[in-house]
C-alpha positions in Angstrom: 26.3 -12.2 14.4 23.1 -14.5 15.3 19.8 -13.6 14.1 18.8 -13.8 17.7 21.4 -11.2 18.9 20.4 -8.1 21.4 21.0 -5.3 18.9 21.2 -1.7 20.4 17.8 0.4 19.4 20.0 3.2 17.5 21.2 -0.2 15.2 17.8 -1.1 14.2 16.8 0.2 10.9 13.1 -0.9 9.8 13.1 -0.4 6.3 10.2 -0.8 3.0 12.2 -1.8 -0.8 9.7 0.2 -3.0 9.3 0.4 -7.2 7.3 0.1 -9.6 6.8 -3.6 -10.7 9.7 -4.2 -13.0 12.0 -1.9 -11.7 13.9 -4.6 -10.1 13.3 -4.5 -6.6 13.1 -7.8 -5.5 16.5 -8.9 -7.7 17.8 -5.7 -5.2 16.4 -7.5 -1.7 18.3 -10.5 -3.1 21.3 -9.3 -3.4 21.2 -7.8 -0.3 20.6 -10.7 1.5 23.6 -12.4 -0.3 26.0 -10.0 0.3 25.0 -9.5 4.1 25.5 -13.3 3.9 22.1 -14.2 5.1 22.1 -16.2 1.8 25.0 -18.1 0.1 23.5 -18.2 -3.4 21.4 -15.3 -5.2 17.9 -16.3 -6.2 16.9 -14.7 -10.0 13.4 -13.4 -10.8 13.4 -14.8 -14.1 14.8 -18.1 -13.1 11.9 -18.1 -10.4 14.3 -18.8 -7.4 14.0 -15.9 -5.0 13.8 -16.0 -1.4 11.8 -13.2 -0.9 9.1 -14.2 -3.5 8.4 -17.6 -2.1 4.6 -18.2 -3.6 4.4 -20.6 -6.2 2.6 -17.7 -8.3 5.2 -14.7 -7.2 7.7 -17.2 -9.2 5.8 -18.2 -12.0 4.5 -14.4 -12.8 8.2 -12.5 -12.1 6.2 -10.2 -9.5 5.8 -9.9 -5.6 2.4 -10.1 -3.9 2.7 -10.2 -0.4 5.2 -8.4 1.8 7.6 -10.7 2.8 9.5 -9.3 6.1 13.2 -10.3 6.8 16.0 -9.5 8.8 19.9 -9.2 7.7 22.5 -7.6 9.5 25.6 -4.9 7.8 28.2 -3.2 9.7 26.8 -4.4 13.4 23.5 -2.6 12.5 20.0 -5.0 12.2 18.0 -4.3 9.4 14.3 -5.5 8.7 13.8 -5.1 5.4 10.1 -5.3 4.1 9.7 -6.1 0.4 6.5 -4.7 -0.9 4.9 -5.2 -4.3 5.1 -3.3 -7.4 1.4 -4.2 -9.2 -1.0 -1.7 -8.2 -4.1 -4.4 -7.2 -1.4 -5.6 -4.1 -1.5 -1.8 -2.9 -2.6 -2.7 0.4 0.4 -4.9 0.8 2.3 -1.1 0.2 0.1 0.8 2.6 0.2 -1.6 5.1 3.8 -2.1 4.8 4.0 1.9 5.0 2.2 2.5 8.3 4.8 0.2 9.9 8.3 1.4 8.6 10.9 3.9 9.8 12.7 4.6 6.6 12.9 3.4 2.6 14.7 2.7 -0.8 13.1 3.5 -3.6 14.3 1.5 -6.5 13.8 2.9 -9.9 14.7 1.9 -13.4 17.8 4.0 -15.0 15.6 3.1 -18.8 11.8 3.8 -17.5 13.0 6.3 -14.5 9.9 7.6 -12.8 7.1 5.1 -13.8 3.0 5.9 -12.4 3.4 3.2 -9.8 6.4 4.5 -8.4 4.9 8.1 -7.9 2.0 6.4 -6.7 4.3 4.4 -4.0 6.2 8.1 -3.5 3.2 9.9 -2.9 1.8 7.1 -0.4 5.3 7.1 1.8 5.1 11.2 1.8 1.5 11.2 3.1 3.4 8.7 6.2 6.4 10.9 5.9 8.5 8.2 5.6 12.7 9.5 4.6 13.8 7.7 1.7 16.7 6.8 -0.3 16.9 6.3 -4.0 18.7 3.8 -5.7 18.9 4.1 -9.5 19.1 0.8 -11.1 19.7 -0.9 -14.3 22.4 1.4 -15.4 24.1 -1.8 -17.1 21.8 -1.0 -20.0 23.2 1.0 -22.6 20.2 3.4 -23.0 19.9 4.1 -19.0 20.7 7.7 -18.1 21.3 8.4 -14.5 21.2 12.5 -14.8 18.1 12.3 -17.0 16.4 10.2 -14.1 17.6 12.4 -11.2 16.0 15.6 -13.0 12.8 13.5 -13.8 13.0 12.8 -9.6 13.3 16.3 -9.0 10.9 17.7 -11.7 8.1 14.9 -11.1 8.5 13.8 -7.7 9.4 17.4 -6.2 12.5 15.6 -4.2 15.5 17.5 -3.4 18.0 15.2 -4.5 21.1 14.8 -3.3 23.8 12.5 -5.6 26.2 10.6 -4.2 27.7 8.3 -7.0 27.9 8.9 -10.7 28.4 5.9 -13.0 31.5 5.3 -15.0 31.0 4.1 -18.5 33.9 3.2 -21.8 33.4 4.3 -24.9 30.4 2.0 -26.0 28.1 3.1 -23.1 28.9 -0.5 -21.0 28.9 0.2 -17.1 32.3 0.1 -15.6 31.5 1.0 -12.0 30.5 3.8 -9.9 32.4 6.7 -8.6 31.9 8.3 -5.2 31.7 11.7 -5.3 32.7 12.5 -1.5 35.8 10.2 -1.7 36.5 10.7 -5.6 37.1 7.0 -6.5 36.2 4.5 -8.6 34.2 1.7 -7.3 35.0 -1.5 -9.4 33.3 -4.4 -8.4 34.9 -7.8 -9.1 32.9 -10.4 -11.5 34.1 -13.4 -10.0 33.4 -13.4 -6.6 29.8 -12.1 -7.7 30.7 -8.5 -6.8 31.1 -9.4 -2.9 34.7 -8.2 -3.7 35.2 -4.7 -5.1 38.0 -2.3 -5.4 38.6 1.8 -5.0 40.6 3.3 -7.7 41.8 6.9 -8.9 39.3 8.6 -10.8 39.8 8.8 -14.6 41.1 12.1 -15.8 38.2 12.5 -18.2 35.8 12.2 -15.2 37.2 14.9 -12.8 35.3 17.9 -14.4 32.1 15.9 -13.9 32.7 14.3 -10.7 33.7 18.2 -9.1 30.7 19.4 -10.7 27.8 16.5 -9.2 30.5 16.8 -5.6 29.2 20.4 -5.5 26.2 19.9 -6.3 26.0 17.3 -3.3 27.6 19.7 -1.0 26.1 22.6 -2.0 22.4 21.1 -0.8 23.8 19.7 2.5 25.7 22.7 3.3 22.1 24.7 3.0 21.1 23.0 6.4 24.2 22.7 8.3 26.8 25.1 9.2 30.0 23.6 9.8 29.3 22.1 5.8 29.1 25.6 4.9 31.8 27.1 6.7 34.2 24.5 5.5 32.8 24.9 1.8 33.0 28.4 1.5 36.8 28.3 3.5 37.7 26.3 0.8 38.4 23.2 3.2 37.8 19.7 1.9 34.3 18.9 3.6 35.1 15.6 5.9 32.9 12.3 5.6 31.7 12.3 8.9 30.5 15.9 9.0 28.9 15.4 5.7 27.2 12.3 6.9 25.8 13.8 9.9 24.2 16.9 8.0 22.8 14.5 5.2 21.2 12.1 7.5 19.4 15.3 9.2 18.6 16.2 5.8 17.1 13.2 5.5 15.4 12.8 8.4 14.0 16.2 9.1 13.9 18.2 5.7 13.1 15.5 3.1 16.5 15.2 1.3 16.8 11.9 -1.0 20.5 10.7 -0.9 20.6 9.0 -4.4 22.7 6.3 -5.4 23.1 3.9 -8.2 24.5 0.4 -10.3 22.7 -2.2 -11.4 21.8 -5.2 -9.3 21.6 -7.8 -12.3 24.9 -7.3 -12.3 26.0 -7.3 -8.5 27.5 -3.7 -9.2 26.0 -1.2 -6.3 24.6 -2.8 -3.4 27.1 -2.3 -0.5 27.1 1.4 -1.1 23.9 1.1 -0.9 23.6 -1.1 2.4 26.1 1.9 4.0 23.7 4.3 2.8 20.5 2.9 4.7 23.1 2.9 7.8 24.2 6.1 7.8 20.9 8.2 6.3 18.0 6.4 7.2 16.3 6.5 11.0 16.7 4.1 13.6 13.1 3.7 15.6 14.1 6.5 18.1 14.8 8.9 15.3 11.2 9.2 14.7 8.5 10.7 16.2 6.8 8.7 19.4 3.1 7.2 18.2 0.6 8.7 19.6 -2.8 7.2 20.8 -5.8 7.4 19.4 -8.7 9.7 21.6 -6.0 9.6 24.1 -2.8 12.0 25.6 -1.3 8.6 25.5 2.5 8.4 23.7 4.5 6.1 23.5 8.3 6.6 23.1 10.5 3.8 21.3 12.2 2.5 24.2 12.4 -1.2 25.9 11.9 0.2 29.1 8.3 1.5 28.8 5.2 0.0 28.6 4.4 -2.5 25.7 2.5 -1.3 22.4 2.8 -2.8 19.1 0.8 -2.9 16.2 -0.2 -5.7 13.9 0.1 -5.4 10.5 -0.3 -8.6 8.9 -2.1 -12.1 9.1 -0.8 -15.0 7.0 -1.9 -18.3 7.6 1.0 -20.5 7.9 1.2 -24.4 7.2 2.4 -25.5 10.2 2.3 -22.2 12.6 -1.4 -22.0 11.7 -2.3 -17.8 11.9 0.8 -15.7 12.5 0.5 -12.3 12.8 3.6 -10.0 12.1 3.7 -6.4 14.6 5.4 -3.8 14.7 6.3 -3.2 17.9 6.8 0.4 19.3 7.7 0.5 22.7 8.3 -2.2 25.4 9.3 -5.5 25.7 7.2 -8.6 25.6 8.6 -12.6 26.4 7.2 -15.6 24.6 4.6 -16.7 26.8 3.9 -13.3 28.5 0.4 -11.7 28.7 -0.7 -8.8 26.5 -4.1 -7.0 25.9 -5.9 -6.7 22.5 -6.9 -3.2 22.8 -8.9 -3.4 19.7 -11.5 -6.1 20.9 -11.0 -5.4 24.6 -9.6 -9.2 25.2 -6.4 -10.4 26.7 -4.4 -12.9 25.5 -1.0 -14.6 25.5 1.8 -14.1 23.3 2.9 -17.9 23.0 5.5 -17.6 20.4 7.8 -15.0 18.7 9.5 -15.6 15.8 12.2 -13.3 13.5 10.8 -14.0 9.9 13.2 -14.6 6.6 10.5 -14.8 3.8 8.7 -17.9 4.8 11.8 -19.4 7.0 11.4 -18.5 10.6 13.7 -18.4 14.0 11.8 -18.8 17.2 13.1 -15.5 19.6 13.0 -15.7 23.1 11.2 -12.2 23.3 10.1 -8.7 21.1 11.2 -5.5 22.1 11.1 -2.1 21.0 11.7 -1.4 17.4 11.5 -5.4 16.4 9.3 -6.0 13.5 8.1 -10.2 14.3 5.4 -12.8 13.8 3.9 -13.8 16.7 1.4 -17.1 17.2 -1.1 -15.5 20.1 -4.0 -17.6 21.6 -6.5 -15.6 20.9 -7.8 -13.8 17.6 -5.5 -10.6 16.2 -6.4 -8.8 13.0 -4.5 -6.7 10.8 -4.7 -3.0 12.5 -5.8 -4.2 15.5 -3.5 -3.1 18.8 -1.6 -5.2 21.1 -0.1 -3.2 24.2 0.1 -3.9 28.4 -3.0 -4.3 30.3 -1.5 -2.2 32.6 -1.3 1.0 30.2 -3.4 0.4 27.8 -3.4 2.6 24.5 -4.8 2.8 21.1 -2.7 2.8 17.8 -4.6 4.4 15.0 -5.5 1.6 12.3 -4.8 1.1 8.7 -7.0 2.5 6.3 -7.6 0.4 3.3 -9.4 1.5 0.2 -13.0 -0.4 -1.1 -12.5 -3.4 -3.7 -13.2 -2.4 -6.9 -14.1 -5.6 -8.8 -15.9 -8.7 -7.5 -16.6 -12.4 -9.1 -19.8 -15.2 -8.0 -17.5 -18.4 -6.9 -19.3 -22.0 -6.6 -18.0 -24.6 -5.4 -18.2 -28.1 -7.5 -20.1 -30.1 -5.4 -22.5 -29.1 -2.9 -20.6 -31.1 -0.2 -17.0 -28.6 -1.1 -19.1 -25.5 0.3 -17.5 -25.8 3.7 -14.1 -26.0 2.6 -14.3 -22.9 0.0 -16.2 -20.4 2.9 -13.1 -22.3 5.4 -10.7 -21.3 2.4 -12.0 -17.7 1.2 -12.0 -16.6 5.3 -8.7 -17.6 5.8 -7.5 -15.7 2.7 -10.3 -12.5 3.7 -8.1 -12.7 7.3 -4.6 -12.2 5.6 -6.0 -9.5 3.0 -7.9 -6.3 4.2 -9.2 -5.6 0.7 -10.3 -8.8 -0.6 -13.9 -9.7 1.1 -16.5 -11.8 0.9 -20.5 -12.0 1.1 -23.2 -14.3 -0.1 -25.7 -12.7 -2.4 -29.2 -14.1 -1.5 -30.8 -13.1 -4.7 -28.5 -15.7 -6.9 -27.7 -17.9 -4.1 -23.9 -17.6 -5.1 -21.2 -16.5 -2.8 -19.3 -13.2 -4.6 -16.1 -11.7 -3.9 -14.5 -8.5 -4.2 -10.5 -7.2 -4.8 -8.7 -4.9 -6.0 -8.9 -5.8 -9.6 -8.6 -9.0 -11.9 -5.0 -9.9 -10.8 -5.8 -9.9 -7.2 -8.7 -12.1 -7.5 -7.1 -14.1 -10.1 -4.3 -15.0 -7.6 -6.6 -15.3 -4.8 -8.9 -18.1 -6.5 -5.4 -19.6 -7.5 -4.7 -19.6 -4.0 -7.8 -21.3 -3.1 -6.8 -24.2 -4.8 -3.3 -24.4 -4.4 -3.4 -24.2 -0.2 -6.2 -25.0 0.6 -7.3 -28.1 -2.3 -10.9 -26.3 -2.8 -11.4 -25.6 -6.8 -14.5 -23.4 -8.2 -16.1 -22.5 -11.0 -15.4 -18.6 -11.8 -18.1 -16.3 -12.8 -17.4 -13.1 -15.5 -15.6 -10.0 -13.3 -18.1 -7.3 -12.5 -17.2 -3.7 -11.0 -18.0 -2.3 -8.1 -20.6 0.6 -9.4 -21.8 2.8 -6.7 -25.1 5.2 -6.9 -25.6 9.3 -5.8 -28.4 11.7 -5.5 -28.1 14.3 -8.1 -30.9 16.8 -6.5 -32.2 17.3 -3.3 -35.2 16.2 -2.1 -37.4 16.2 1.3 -39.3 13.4 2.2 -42.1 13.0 5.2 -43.0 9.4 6.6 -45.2 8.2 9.4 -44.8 4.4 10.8 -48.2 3.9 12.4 -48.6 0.4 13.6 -50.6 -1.8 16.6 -48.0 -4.6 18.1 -49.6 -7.1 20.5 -52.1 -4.6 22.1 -49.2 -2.1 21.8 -48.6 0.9 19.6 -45.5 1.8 17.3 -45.5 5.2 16.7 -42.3 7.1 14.4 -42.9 10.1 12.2 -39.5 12.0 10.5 -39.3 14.6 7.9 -35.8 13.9 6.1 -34.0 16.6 3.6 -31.3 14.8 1.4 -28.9 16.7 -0.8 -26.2 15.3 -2.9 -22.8 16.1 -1.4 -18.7 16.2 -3.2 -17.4 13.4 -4.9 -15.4 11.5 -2.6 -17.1 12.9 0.7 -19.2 9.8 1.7 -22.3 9.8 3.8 -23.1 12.7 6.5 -25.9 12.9 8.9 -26.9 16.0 10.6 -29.8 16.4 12.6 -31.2 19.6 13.6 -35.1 18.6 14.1 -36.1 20.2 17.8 -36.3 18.1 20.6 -39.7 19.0 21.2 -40.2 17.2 17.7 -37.7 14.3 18.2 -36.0 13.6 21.5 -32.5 12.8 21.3 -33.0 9.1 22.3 -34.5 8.3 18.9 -31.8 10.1 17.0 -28.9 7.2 17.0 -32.2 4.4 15.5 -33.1 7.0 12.3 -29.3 7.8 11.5 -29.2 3.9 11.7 -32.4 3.3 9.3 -30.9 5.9 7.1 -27.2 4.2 7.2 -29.0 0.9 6.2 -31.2 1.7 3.7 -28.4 3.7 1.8 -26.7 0.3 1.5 -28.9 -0.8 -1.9 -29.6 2.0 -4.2 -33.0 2.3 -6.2 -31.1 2.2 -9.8 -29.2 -1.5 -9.4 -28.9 -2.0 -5.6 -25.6 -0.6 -5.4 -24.8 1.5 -2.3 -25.5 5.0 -1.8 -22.1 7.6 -1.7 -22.3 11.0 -1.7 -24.7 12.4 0.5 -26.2 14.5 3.2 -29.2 13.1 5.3 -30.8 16.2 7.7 -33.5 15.0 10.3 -35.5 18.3 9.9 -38.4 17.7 11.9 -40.9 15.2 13.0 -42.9 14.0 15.7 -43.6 11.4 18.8 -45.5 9.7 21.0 -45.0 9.5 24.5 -46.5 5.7 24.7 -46.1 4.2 21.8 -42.8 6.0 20.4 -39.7 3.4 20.3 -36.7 3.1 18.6 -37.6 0.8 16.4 -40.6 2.4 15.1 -38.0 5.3 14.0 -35.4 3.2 12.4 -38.9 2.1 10.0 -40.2 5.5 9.9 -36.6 6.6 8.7 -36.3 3.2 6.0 -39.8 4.4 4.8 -38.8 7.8 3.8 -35.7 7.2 2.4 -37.8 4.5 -0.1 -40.0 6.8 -0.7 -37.4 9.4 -2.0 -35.7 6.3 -4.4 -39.3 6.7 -6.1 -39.5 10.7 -6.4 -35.6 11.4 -6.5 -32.7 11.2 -9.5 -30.6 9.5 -9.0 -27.0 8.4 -11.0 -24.8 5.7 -11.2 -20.8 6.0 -10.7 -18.2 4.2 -11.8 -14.7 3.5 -10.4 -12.2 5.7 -13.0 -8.5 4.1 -13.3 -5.6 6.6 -14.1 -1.8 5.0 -14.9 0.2 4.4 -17.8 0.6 1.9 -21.0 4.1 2.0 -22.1 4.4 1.0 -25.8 6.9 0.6 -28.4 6.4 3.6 -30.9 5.5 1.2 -33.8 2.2 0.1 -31.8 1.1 3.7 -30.6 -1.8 4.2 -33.3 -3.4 0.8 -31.7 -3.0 1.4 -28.8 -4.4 4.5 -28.8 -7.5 3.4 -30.9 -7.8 0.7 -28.5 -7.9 3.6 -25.3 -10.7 5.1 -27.7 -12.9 2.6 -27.7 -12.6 1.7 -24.1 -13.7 5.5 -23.4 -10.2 6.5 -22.3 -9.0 9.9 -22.2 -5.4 10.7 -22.8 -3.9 13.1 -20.3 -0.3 13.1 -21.4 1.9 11.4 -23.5 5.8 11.6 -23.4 8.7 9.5 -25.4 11.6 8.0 -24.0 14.1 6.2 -26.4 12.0 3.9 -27.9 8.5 3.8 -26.1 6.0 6.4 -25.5 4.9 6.8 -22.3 0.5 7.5 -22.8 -0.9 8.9 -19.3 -4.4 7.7 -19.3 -7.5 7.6 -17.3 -10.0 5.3 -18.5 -13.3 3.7 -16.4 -12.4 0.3 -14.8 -15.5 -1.6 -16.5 -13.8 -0.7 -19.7 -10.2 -2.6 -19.0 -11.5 -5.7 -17.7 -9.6 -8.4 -20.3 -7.0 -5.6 -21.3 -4.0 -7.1 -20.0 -4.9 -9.9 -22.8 -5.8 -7.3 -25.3 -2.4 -5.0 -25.1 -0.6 -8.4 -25.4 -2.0 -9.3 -28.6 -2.2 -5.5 -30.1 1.5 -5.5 -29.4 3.0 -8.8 -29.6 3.2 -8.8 -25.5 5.8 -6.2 -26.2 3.6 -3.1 -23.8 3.0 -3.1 -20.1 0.3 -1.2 -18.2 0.0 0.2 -14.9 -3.5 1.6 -13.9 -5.1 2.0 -10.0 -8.4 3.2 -9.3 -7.9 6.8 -8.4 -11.5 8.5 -8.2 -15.7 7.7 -9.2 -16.8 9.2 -12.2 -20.7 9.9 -13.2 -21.3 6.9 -16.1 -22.8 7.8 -19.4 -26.9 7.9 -19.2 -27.3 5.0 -22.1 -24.6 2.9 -20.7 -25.9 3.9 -17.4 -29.5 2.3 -18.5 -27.5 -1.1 -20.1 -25.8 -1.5 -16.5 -29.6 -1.3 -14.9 -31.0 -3.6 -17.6 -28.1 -6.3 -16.7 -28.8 -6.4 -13.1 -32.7 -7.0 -13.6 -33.7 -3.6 -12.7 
């Protein structure tokens, strides 16, 4: 079947390949690929030869960065796959992948089983609702355990699981094959042909007790939400595949089940169940619910025949494409060279190419309908988030949230005359990435940029010179503190002032009071309009907004509180908006000087696996970086510490774990809240940024 072929809707599954980095996810999308023969050779992470990781760093490091999108095709179905990264700074690569799928796999490791990155990538696709598979992988190593990693699902995920293979080991632990519990045979796959040949055998005798007992098990949970499961299983009738099927896939779909399945994909033991299984369970684009606009009754059903809507979630700038931006669309159909409106900016433009994406290999299409995930080339500008949809019926797709960079870095140029080329270079990059931006600090003169922590600028400023030839000199990372009121405090201020013959006239009285961690900034204003008419209102939540953006300890923004215009007063003549949006700057300085004030810091929560042997540094280390251990649990040979430690406090770690443990311990941390910092280390941060 062409790439290019007219697939029926109910054959389209759009799917995400999540894991925890190191879980062997992309060595999983590769196989795939080969065995739906969209490749004729298999690429190995630790040969650096993938297809999906195609950046010159994704190789080198043995992890994926961007989402690459592709398309393969199994049993007359289309499937766009979406491989997302594992490393927690790429997590906007995740949630933006997220927002645009239908269904996913969830790879974990049969030795590590649930790892923090994974439940961080599980919890994400549950707050999208996204049904999921689970595919248990690397049980070719003699310490895996497949039933110990379908409790730890259960137990630490909250998943109702529902097993549909068991593996088959010999005596000395070494994976034989699978069996399928619904047929009861033995899946052997065959070494030569690279496991694209495999064979279905009897059983072993030995197996049957376990195999009946995991088949019931399976049953059992299906037949909870279907009836003719449950009348055949309590009948004592042999439950039929394609009854069981149907009530798993609504299990799936509607009630949250996780069909779990397993092999390893080193070894090219697993995958074709596997492909059957995203077939069969997983939703096509009309099995989920219609999107919805936003502000609007506007819905939009996932059919070719309505009007167009599609939503862009990704911007990479391509070598010889220039900016191609891959949507998701949801309804409608759209030719290459047809018209479309960007409801986000309130422009038209054309679509002037379409192309199905293979990692970076593309086929041109002659059009995008309903359920395709594409790149298209438009002539005029499309962001990620933004909204593409008819001018006729216009609608507007909510947009993807993306969390506040945590750690920035001052970059200069080498020569005076390279400026151009690194702002050219950094806005590109800033377009493709939602988290990663950019501003030029007038105080130093330098221009500083922000991620999601070391690794994500590191590969960005490696990116910088790779693509686009522009190198820099890299200052020391510094985090993203941010500031809160601790008390609260009510401030009066008048603006008084003669303009050109004219008088400005603003006078506000202000109450500020801290607010809950996490809850931002909120204006109220319940001043009398006697005191303040409502056409001055919009300028002083403005001056307030404005002024909140450089604190009074170390000029980091405000978070964290309430601003309540209490009262005031105006003058009919000389009152303007202006003078408000002063009067309201004035008070608000005037409270830095009388208020207190603290400073937060960004707190990081994960995981350090270790080797037992290492776990007294390690933990010393965690000490002296102010960490706190939540939990710590041993598996085989590592112990597992849950940690939360403050982000200024791990910059250099990934160095420092590699040397405390002979590179033998990995670490997974993401930012997960703000935390108040100590008062002496609080005063040492001021002191360092000249305050």
């Amino acid at each position: 079947m062409s790439n290019d072929a007219s697939v029926a809707i109910e054959r389209v599954r759009n799917i995400g390949i999540m894991a925890h980095i190191d879980a062997g996810k992309t060595t999983t999308t590769e196989r795939i690929l080969y065995y739906t023969g969209h490749t004729h050779r298999m690429g190995e992470v630790h040969e650096g030869d993938t297809e999906m990781d195609w950046m010159v760093q994704e190789r080198e490091r043995g992890i994926t960065i961007t989402s690459a999108a592709t398309t393969c095709f199994w049993s007359d179905n289309r499937i766009n796959i979406i491989d997302t990264p594992g490393h927690v700074d790429f997590t906007a690569e995740v949630e933006r992948s997220l927002r645009v799928l239908d269904g996913g796999v969830v790879v974990f490791s049969g030795v590590e089983m649930v790892e923090s990155q994974s439940e961080a990538v599980w919890r994400q696709a549950d707050r999208y609702c996204i049904p999921r598979l689970a595919f248990v992988n690397k049980l070719d190593r003699v310490e895996a355990d497949f039933e110990q990693t379908l409790a730890v699902i259960e137990g630490q995920l909250g998943a109702v699981v529902v097993p549909l293979q068991i593996p088959y080991r010999d005596e000395d632990r070494r994976l034989i094959g699978m069996i399928d519990l619904l047929r009861r045979s033995l899946i052997l796959w065959d070494a030569e042909s690279k496991g694209a040949r495999y064979d279905l055998l009897p059983v072993p005798d030995r197996m049957e007790d376990e195999v009946e007992h995991y088949r019931e098990t399976a049953i059992e949970r299906v037949a909870e939400i279907d009836d003719r499961v449950v009348e055949a299983y309590l009948a004592g009738e042999n439950v039929d595949g394609p009854a069981f099927h149907a009530a798993l896939r609504r299990g799936c779909i509607e009630h949250g089940f996780i069909p779990v399945l397993g092999g390893s994909a080193f070894q090219n033991q697993g995958i074709q169940p596997l492909l059957d299984a995203v077939v069969r369970y997983l939703p096509s684009p009309v099995d989920v619910p219609a999107v919805c606009g936003v502000g609007s009754e506007e819905v939009r059903t996932a059919s070719a025949e309505g009007p167009f809507s599609a939503l862009a979630f990704k911007v990479v700038t391509d070598r010889y494409a220039g900016r191609l931006v891959f949507v998701r669309v949801y309804s409608g159909r759209v030719t290459a060279g047809g018209h479309a409106l960007n409801m986000s900016t309130g422009k038209g433009l054309r679509v002037m190419k379409i192309f199905r994406m293979h990692a970076n290999h593309r086929t041109p299409l002659s059009a995008m309908e309903a359920g395709d995930i594409v790149a298209v080339v438009g002539s005029g500008e499309i962001s990620t988030g933004e909204t593409l949809c008819a001018k006729s019926s216009p609608i507007l797709l909510e947009k993807i949230e993306f969390p506040e960079p945590v750690v920035f870095i001052a970059v200069e140029p080498r020569t005076e005359a390279e400026q151009r080329a690194l702002i050219e270079g950094l806005g590109k990059l800033a377009a493709e990435d939602p988290t990663f931006h950019i501003r030029f600090d007038k105080e130093t003169n330098q221009t500083v940029i922000a991620g999601m922590g070391e690794l994500h600028l590191e590969v960005l400023v490696r990116r910088l010179r790779e693509e686009f030839g522009v190198f820099v000199h890299v200052g020391k990372p510094q985090v993203a503190y941010l500031e809160t009121l601790h008390e609260p405090i009510e401030v009066e201020e008048r603006f008084v002032r003669q303009v050109g013959g004219r008088g400005q006239y603003g006078h506000v009285i202000i109450r500020l009071k801290p607010l809950p961690r996490e809850s931002g900034f909120e204006f109220t204003d319940p001043a009398k309009e006697s005191d303040i008419p409502r056409a001055y209102r919009a300028a002083i939540e403005e001056g307030v907004r404005e002024t909140l953006t450089n604190g009074p300890l170390a000029g980091y923004p405000l978070v964290d509180i309430g601003a309540a215009l209490i009262g005031g007063s105006f003058h009919p003549v000389d009152s303007s908006e202006l003078a408000f949006r002063a009067a309201a700057a004035a008070a608000l300085h005037k409270a830095f000087s009388k208020g207190s004030f603290g400073l937060l810091e960004p707190i990081m929560e994960g995981e350090v696996i270790t080797p037992g042997d290492y776990l007294g540094e390690v933990l010393e280390d965690l000490a002296r970086r102010r960490g706190e251990i939540r939990e710590m649990r041993s598996r085989e040979t590592v112990q597992n510490v849950f940690v939360s430690v403050p982000l200024g406090e791990t910059l250099g770690y990934a160095t420092r774990l590699r040397s405390l443990t002979q590179g033998r311990a990995t670490y997974a941390l993401r930012v997960t809240r703000y935390g108040v910092v100590p008062e002496g280390l609080r005063d040492k941060i001021i002191r360092s940024r000249g305050y």
